[in-house]
C-alpha positions as CSV (number, residue, x, y, z in Angstrom):
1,X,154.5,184.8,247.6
2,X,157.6,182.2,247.4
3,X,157.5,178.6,249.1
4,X,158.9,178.1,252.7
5,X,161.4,175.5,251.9
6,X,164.1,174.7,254.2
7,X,166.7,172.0,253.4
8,X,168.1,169.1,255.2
9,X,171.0,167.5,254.5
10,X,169.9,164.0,253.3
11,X,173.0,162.4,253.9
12,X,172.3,158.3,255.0
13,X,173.2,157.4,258.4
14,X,176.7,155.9,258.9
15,X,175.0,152.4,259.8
16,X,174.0,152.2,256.3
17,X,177.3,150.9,255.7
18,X,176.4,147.8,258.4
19,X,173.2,147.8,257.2
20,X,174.3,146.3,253.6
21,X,175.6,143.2,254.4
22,X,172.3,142.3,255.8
23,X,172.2,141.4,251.7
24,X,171.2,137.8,252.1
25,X,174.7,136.6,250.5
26,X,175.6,133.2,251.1
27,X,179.1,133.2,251.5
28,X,180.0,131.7,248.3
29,X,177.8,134.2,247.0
30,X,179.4,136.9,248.9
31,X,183.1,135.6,247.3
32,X,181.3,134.9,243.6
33,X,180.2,139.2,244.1
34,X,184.0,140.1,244.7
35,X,185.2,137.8,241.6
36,X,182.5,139.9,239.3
37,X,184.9,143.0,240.1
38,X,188.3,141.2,240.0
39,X,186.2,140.5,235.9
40,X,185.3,143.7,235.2
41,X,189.2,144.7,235.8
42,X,190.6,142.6,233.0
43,X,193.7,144.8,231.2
44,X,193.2,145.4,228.1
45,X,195.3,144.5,224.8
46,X,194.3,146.4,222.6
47,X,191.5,148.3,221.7
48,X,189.0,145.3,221.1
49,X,190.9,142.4,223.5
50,X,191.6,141.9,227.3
51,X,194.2,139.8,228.6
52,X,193.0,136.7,231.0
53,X,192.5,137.3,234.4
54,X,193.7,135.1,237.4
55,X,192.2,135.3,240.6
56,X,193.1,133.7,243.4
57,X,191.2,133.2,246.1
58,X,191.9,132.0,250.4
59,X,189.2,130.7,252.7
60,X,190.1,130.3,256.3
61,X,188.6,130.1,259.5
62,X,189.1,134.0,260.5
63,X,189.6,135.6,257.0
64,X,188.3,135.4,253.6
65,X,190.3,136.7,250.7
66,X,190.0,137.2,246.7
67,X,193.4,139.2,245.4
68,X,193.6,139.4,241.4
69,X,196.0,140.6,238.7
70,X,193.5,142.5,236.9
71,X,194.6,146.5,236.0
72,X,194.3,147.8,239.7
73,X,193.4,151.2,241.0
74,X,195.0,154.9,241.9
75,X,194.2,156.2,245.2
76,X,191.4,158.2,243.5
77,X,190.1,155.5,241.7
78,X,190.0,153.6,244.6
79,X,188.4,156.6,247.4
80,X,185.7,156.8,244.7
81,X,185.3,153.1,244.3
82,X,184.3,153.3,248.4
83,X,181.6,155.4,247.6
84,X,178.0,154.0,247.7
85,X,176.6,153.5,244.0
86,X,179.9,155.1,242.6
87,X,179.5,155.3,238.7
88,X,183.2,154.5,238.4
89,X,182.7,154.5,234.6
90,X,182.7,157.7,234.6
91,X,185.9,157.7,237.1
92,X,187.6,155.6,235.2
93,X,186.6,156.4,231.7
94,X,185.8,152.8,231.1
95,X,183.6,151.7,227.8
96,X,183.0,148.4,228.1
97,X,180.4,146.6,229.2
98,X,180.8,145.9,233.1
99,X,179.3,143.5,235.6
100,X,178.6,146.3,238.6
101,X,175.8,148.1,237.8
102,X,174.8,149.4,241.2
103,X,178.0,150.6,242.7
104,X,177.3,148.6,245.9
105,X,178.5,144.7,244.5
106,X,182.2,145.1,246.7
107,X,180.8,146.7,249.5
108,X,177.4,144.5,250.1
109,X,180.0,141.5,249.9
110,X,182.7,142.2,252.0
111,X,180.0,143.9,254.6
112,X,178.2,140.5,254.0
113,X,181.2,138.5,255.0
114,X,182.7,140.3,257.3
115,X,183.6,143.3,259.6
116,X,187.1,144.4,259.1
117,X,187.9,145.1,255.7
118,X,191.2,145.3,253.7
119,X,191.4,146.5,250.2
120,X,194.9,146.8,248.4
121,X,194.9,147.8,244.7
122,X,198.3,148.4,242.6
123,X,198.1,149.9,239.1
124,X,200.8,148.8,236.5
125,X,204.1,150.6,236.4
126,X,203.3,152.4,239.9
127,X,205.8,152.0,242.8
128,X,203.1,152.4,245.1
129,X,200.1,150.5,246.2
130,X,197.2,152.3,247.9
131,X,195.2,150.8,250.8
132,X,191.4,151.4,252.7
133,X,190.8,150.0,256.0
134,X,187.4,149.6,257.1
135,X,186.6,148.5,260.6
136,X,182.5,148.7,260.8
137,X,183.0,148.2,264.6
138,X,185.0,151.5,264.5
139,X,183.3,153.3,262.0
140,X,180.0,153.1,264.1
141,X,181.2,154.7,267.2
142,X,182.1,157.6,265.3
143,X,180.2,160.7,266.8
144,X,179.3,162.0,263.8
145,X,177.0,160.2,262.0
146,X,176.8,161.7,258.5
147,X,180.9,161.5,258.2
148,X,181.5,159.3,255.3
149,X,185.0,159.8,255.0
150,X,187.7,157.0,254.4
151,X,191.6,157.3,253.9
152,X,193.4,156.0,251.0
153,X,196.7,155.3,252.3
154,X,200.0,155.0,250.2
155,X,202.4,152.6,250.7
156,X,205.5,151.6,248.8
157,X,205.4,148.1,247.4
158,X,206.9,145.5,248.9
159,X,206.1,142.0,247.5
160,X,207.2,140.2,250.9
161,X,204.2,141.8,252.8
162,X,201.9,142.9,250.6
163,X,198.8,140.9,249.9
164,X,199.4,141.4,246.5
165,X,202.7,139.1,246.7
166,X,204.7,139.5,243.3
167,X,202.0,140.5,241.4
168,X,202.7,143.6,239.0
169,X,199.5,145.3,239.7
170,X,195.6,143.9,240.7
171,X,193.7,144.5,243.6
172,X,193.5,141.9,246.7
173,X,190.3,141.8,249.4
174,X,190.8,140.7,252.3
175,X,187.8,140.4,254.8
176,X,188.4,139.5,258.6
177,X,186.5,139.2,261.9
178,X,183.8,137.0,259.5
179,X,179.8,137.1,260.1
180,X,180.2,133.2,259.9
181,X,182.9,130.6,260.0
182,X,183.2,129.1,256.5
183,X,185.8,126.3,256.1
184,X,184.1,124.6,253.4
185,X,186.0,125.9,250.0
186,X,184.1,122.9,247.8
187,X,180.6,125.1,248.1
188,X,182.5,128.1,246.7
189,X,184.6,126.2,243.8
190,X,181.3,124.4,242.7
191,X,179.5,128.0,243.2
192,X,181.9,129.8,241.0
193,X,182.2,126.8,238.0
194,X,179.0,127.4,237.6
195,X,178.9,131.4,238.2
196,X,181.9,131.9,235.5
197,X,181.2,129.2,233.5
198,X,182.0,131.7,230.4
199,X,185.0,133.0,231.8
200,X,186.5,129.5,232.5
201,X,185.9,128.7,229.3
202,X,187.5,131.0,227.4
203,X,190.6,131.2,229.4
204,X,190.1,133.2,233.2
205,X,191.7,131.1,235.8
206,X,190.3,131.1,239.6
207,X,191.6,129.1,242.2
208,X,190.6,127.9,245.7
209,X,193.1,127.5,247.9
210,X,195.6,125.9,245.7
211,X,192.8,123.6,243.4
212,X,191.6,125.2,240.4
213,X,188.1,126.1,239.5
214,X,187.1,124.2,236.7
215,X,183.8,125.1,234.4
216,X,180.6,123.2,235.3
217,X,180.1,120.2,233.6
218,X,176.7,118.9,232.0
219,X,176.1,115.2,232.0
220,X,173.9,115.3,228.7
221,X,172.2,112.2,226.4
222,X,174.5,112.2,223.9
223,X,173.0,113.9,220.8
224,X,170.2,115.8,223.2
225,X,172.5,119.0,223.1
226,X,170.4,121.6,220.7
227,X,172.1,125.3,220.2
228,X,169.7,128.5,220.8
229,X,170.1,131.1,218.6
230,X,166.5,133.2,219.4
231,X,166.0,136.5,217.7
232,X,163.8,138.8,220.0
233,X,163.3,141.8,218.4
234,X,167.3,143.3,217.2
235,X,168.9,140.8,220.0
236,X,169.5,137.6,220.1
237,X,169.2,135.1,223.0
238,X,172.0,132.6,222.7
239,X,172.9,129.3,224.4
240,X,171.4,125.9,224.1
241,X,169.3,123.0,225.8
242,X,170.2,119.6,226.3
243,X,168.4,116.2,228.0
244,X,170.4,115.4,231.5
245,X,171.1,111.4,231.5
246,X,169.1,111.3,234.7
247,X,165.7,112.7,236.3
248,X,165.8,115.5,239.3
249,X,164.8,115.8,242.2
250,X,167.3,118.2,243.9
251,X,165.7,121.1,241.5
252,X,169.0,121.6,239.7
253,X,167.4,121.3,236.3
254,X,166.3,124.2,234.0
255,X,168.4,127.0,232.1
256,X,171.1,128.9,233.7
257,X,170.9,132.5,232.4
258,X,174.2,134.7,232.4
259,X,174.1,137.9,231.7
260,X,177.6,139.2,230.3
261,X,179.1,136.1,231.1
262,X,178.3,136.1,235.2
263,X,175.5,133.7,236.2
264,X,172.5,135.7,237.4
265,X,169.5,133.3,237.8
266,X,170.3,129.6,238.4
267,X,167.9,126.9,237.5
268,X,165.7,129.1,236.2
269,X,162.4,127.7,236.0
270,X,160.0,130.3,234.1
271,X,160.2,128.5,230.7
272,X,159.0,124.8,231.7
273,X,156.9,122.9,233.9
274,X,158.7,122.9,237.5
275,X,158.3,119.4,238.0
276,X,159.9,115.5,238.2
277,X,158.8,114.5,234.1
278,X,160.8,118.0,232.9
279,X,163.7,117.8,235.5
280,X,166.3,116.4,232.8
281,X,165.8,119.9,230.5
282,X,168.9,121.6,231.2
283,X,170.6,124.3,229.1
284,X,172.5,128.2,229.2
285,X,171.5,131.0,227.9
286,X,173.0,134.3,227.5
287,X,170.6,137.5,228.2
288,X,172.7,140.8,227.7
289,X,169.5,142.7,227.5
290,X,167.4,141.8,230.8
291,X,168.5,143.4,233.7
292,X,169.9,141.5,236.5
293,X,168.3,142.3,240.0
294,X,170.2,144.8,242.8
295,X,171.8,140.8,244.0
296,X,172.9,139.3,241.0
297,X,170.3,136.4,242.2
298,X,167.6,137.0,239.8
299,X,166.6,139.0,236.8
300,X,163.7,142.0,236.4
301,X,160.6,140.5,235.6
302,X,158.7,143.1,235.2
303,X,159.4,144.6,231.8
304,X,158.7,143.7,228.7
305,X,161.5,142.6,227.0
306,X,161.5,139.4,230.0
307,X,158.3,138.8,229.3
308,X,158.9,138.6,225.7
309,X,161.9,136.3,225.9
310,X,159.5,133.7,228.4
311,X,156.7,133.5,225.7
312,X,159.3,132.6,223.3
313,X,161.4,130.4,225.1
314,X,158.7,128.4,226.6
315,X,157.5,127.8,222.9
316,X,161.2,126.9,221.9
317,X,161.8,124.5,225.0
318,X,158.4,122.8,224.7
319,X,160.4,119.7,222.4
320,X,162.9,119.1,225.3
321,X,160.2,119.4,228.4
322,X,158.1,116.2,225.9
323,X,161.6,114.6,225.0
324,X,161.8,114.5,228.6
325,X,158.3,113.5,229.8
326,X,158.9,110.6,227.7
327,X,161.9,109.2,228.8
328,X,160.3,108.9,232.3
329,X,157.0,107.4,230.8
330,X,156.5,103.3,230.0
331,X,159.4,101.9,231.7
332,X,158.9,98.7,230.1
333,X,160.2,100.1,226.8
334,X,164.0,99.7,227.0
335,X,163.9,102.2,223.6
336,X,161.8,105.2,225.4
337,X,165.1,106.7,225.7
338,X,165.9,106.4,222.0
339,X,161.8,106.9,220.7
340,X,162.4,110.6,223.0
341,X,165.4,111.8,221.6
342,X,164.3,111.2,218.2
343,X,161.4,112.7,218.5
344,X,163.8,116.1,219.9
345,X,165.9,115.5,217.1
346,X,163.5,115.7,214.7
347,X,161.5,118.7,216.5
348,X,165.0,120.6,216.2
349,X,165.5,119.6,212.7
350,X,168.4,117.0,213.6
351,X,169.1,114.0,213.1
352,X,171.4,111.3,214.7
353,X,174.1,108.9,212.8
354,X,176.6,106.3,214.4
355,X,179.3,108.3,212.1
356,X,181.9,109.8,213.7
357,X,182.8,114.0,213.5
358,X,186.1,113.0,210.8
359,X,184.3,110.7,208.9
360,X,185.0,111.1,205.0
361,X,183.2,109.2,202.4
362,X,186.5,108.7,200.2
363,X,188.6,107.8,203.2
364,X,189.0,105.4,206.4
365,X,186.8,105.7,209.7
366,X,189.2,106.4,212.4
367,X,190.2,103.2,214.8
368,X,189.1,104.4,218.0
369,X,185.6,104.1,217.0
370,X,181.9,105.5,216.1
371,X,179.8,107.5,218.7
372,X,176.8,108.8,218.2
373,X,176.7,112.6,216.5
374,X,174.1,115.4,216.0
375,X,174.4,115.9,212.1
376,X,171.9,118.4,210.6
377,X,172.1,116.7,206.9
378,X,171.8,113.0,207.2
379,X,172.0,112.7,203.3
380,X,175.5,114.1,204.0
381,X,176.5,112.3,207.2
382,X,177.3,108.1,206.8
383,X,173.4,107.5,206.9
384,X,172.4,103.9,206.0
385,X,170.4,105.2,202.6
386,X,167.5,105.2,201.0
387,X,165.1,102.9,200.7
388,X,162.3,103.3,197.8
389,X,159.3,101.1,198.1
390,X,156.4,102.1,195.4
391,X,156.4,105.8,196.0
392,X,157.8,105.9,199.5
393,X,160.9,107.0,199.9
394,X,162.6,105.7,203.7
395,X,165.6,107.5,204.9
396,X,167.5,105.2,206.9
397,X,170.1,105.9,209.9
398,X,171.4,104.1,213.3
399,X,172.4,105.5,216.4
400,X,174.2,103.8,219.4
401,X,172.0,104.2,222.5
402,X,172.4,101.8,226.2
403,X,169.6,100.3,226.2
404,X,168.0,98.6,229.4
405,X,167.6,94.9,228.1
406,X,171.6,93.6,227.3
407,X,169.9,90.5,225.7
408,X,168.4,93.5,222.8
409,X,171.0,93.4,220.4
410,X,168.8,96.1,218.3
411,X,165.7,98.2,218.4
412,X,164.0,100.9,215.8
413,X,162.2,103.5,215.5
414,X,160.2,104.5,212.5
415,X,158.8,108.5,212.7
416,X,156.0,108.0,210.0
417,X,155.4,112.0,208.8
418,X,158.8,112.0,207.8
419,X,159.3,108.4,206.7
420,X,162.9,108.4,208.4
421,X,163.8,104.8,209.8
422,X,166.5,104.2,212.5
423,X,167.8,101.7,214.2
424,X,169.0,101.7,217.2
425,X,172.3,99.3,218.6
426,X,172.2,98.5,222.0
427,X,176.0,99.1,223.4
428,X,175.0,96.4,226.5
429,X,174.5,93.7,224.1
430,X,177.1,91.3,223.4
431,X,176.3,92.1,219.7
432,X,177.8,95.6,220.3
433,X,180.3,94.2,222.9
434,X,181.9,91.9,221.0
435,X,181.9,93.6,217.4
436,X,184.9,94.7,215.7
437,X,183.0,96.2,212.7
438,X,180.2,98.8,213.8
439,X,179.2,99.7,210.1
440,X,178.4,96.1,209.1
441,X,176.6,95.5,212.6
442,X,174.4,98.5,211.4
443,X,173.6,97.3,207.8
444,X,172.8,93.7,209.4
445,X,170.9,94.9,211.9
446,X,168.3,97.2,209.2
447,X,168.7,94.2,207.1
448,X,166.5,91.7,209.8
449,X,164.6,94.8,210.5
450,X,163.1,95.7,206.9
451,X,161.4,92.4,205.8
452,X,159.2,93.0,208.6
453,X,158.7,97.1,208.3
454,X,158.2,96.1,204.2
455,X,155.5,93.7,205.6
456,X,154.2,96.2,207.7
457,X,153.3,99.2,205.6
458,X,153.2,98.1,202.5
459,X,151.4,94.4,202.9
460,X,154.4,92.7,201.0
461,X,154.6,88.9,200.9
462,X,157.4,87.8,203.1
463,X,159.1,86.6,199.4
464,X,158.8,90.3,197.5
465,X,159.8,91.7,201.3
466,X,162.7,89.7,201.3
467,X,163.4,90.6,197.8
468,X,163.5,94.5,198.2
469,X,165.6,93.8,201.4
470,X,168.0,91.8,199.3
471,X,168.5,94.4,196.7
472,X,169.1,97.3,199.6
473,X,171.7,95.0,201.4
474,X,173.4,94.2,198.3
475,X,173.9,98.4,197.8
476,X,174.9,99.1,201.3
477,X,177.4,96.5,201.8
478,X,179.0,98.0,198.2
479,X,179.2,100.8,200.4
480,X,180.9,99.3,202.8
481,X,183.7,98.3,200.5
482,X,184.3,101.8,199.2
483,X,184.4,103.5,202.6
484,X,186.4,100.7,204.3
485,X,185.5,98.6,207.5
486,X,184.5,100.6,210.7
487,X,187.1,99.3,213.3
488,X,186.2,99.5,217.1
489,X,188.3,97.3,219.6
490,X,187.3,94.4,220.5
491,X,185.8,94.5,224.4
């Protein structure tokens, strides 16, 4: 006896449509979803390029609009693009790796934003340009509710009125009769230097209302900066982590993570301690492998290549969330600063010299100056030397650092397990102020330092201390000669 099946037409209600905007998009959000498509249209070059994209974007008090130069769409490309969780891949024959994944990114936005919608796309070398209209007050009084029809009308081009201007082909959004009045464009530039970081980077242009978008910018501890390179599995989770010059309390501290570029979890918090001591740990990373959540917001959690990437990102961040414990503990030690990055640097495998990026051993050090550099060979890299005492062998090194106390002309640190010796110059000191030769400040500045350290560890008289400093200044100031002077202007 055969089952008593009768089908329904399953068909969502027109509302649905309405429904989607209730997508808990801020409006820059909303705007940052639309820019992910105007990204995914890039033209291509060639086979393995795609040209820049530039995407402008309007915010008014009635209207909202983002209208790029990216390839554009047909009229069928564009009808199927209207559908709910289109898999315009396959419409479009596209290969590359695209930012939609849902099919419901444009229309969650724009439903988000607004109710009257606008979409105008051109494809290169067409006459034409094809346009949908969607009114959501109209579409709801429609008597039948399971009609999902929508027109793709044809227009001849005309730059003079169409949204598109002169552009040669893109697509242009314009959203009207908006949810909320937004006249605040500085939320969505911020928003969307952040969002695109990547893109801005490597040449895609956005602008807001006439001021360009630029890439969001990190205020790090110079020499903090440490690249990620994490193998999980046959991936790779790539980015870095720096030390913020200053503590948090707005929660904007953590690791960004992007996911083809587009920022999909900001200040991401899973891999430290979500509190004051770690809020200077910053950093990016790139997760092509994680899925992003139906927003965009947040990532999936739940499966097990996430939870593999936290256990071994927590692990890898743990040197950054002490560096920066410690620059908030014992205030009363104006080189915390320097003790904590040291101890990072040496965590990462780093170390820090007052050399600059150019410098050459045979040759001059450039006039406009030494700054402190991450250099992962100090042997290499302008270090002060060595320093052999019995069986002890001392690297030494200096690093430029602000310290709190301008009367401090000079600090150290010493890092005992691996017998590395730094000092530290104080830029606020009149030392560092008025000096026209940083190299020789350095070797002076080791030089007062080591008959004490000598002293120290090895229970030297101040007479054979001062004898082995001797012979060590003597060396390092031959140095100097062959290198020549380290110029800085004088302050």
């Amino acid at each position: 006896m055969g089952k008593d099946i009768e089908y329904f037409d399953a068909t969502p209600d027109r509302r649905l449509l309405v429904d989607i905007g209730a997508a808990n998009y801020t409006v820059p959000q909303a705007i940052a979803e639309l820019v992910a498509n105007c990204m995914d249209a890039k033209v291509d070059i060639d086979e393995f390029q795609v040209a820049p994209i530039e995407i402008e974007i309007l915010v008014a008090d009635e209207s909202v609009a983002i209208i790029d130069n990216g390839q554009g769409m047909t009229r069928a490309i564009l009808g199927e693009a209207m559908r709910l969780s289109a898999l315009m891949d396959a419409v479009t024959g596209n290969t590359r790796v695209r930012k939609g994944m849902y099919g419901l990114g444009m229309k969650a936005a724009c439903a988000s934003l607004g109710m009257l919608w606008e979409i105008t796309s051109r494809p290169d070398n067409d006459d034409n340009e094809y346009v949908v209209e969607v009114d959501l007050e109209a579409w709801l009084k429609n008597a039948n509710r399971t009609d999902w029809k929508m027109g793709v009308e044809k227009r001849k081009f005309n730059p003079k009125t169409s949204p598109l201007g002169s552009r040669d082909h893109g697509t242009a959004v314009v959203v009207k009769r908006l949810r909320e009045t937004f006249t605040i464009p500085t939320a969505v530039t911020e928003l969307l230097g952040m969002a695109y970081k990547p893109h801005l980077e490597s040449g895609d242009k956005i602008v807001v209302n006439g001021f360009e978008v630029n890439a969001k910018h990190y205020d790090l501890i110079d020499g903090s900066k440490i690249p990620i390179n994490l193998p999980i599995g046959e991936a790779f989770v790539t980015g870095w982590v720096g030390i913020d010059k200053k503590t948090h309390n707005d929660g904007n501290y953590g690791i960004n993570i992007y996911r083809e570029k587009q920022l999909v979890d900001a200040w991401n918090k899973d891999f430290i301690r979500a509190h004051l001591m770690s809020s200077r740990v910053v950093g990016e990373i790139e997760l092509p492998f994680v899925n992003a959540n139906f927003h965009k917001n947040g990532l999936n959690k739940g499966t097990p290549e996430w939870k593999t990437v936290k256990a071994a990102m927590t692990e890898l961040l743990k040197p950054a969330v002490k560096a920066s414990g410690d620059m908030a503990k014992n205030k009363k030690d104006p080189t915390r600063g320097a003790k904590a990055l040291a101890g990072l640097q040496a965590a990462y495998g780093a170390i820090t010299s007052c050399f600059p990026p150019d410098y050459n051993p045979n040759g001059d050090i450039p006039s406009e100056g030494l700054k402190p550099i991450t250099v992962p060979n100090p042997l290499a890299h302008g270090t002060l030397g060595d320093l052999q005492i019995e069986n002890a062998i001392y690297t030494l090194s200096s690093r430029l650092e602000d310290l709190e106390d301008e009367i401090l002309p000079w600090d150290y640190i010493f890092d005992e397990p691996t017998k590395d010796l730094q000092i530290i110059i104080n830029t606020q000191s009149r030392v560092y102020q008025y000096s026209t030769d940083q190299l020789l400040v350095s070797i002076f500045a080791m030089s007062e330092v080591l008959i004490g350290f000598i002293m120290k560890y090895h229970g030297y008289s101040y007479e054979k201390a001062k004898e082995n400093r001797d012979n060590w200044l003597h060396s390092s100031l031959a140095l100097r000669v062959q290198v020549g002077a380290g110029a800085r202007n004088v302050k």
